[in-house]
One Martini backbone bead per residue (centre of mass of N, CA, C, O) as a GRO file, in nm:
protein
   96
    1UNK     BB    1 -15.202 -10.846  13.373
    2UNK     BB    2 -15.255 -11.136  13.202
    3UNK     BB    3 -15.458 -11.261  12.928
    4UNK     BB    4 -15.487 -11.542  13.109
    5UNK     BB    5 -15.597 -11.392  13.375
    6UNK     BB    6 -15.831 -11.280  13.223
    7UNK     BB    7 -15.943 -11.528  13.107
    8UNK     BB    8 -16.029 -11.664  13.360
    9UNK     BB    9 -16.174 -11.454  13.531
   10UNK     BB   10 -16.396 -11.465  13.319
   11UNK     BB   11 -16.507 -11.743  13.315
   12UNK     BB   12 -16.573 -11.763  13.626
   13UNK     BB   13 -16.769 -11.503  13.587
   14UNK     BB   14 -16.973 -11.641  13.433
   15UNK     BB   15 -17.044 -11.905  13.630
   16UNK     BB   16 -17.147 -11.755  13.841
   17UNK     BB   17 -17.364 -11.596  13.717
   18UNK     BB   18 -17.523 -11.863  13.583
   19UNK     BB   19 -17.503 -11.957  13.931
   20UNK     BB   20 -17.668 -11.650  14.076
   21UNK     BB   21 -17.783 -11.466  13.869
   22UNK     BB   22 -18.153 -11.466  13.898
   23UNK     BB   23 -18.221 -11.423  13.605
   24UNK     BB   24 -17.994 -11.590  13.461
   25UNK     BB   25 -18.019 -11.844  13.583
   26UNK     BB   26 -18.344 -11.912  13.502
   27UNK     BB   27 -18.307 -11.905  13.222
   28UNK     BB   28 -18.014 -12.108  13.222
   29UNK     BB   29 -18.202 -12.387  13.391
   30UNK     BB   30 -18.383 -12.449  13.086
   31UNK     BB   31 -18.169 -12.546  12.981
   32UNK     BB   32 -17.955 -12.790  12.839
   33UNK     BB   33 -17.639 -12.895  12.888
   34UNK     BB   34 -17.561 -12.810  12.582
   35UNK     BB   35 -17.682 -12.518  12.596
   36UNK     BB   36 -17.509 -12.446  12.826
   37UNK     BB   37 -17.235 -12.467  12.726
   38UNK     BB   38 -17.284 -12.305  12.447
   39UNK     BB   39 -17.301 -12.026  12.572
   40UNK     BB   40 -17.029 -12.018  12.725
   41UNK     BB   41 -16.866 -12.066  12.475
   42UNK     BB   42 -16.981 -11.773  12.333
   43UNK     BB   43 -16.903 -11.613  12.538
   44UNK     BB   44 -16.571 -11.661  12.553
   45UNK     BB   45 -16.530 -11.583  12.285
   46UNK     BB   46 -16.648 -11.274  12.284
   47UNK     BB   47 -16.425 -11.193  12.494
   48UNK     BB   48 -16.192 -11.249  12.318
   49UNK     BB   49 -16.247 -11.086  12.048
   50UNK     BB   50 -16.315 -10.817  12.230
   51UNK     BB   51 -15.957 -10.808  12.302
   52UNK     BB   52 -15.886 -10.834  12.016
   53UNK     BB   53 -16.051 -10.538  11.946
   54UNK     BB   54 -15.915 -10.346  12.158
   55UNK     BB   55 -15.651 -10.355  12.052
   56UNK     BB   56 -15.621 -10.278  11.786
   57UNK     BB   57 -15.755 -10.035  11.837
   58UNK     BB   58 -15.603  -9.913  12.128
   59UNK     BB   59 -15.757  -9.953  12.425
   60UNK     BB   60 -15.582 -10.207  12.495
   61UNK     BB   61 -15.250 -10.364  12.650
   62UNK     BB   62 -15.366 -10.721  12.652
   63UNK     BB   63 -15.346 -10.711  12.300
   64UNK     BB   64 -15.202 -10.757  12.019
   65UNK     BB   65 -15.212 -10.701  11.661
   66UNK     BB   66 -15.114 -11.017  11.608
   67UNK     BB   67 -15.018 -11.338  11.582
   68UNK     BB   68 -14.934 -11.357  11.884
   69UNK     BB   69 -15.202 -11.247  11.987
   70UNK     BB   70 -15.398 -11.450  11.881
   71UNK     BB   71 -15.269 -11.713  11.997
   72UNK     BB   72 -15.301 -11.592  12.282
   73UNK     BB   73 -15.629 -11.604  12.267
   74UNK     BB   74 -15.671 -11.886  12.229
   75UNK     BB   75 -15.560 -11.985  12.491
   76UNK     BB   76 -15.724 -11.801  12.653
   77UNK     BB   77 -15.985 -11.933  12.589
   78UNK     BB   78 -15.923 -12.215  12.648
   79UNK     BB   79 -15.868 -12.155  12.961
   80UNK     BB   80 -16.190 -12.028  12.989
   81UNK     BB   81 -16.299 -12.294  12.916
   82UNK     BB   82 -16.173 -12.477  13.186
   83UNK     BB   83 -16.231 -12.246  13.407
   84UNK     BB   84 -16.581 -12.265  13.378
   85UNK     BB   85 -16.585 -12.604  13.392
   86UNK     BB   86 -16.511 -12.623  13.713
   87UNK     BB   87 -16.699 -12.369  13.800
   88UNK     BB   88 -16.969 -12.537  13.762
   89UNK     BB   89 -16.889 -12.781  13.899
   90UNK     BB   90 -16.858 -12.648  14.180
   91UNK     BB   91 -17.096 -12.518  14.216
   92UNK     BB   92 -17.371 -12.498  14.345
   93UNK     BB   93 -17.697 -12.589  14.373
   94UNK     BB   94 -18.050 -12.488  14.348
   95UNK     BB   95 -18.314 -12.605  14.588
   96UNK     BB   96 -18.644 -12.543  14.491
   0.00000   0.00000   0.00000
């Protein structure tokens, strides 16, 4: 697997929990469009820094501790932050 499709498959799930878990849910639909934005995109940046610290620490190699490794989370950060808002506009809402 690699960083771009781990990356992508993070930020689907992301958008997936943020439209499905309950607890989550609710506490996410009280936020403003803006603000739903904005913790998804703090979640994937999260996620990005974290499997680049990672890789650094030398506990996964899915991400190289240099600079081809930096450019490589970056784009997959773009990645995931481009399939969370596909997947958040595509999954349908809940009419309580």
């Amino acid at each position: 697997m690699t960083s771009e499709t781990l990356s992508t498959t993070a930020g689907m799930i992301l958008s997936l929990v943020f439209s499905y878990a309950p607890v989550v849910r609710d506490k996410f639909e009280t936020l403003n469009p803006n603000q739903k934005r904005a913790v998804m995109g703090i979640c994937i940046i999260g996620v990005g820094i974290a499997s680049f610290a990672l890789g650094c620490a030398g506990l996964t190699n899915y991400v190289t501790c240099d600079q081809p490794g930096m450019v490589g989370v970056i784009r997959s950060v773009i990645d995931a932050l481009v399939a969370n808002q596909a997947m958040f506009l595509l999954t349908p809402k809940r009419n309580d």
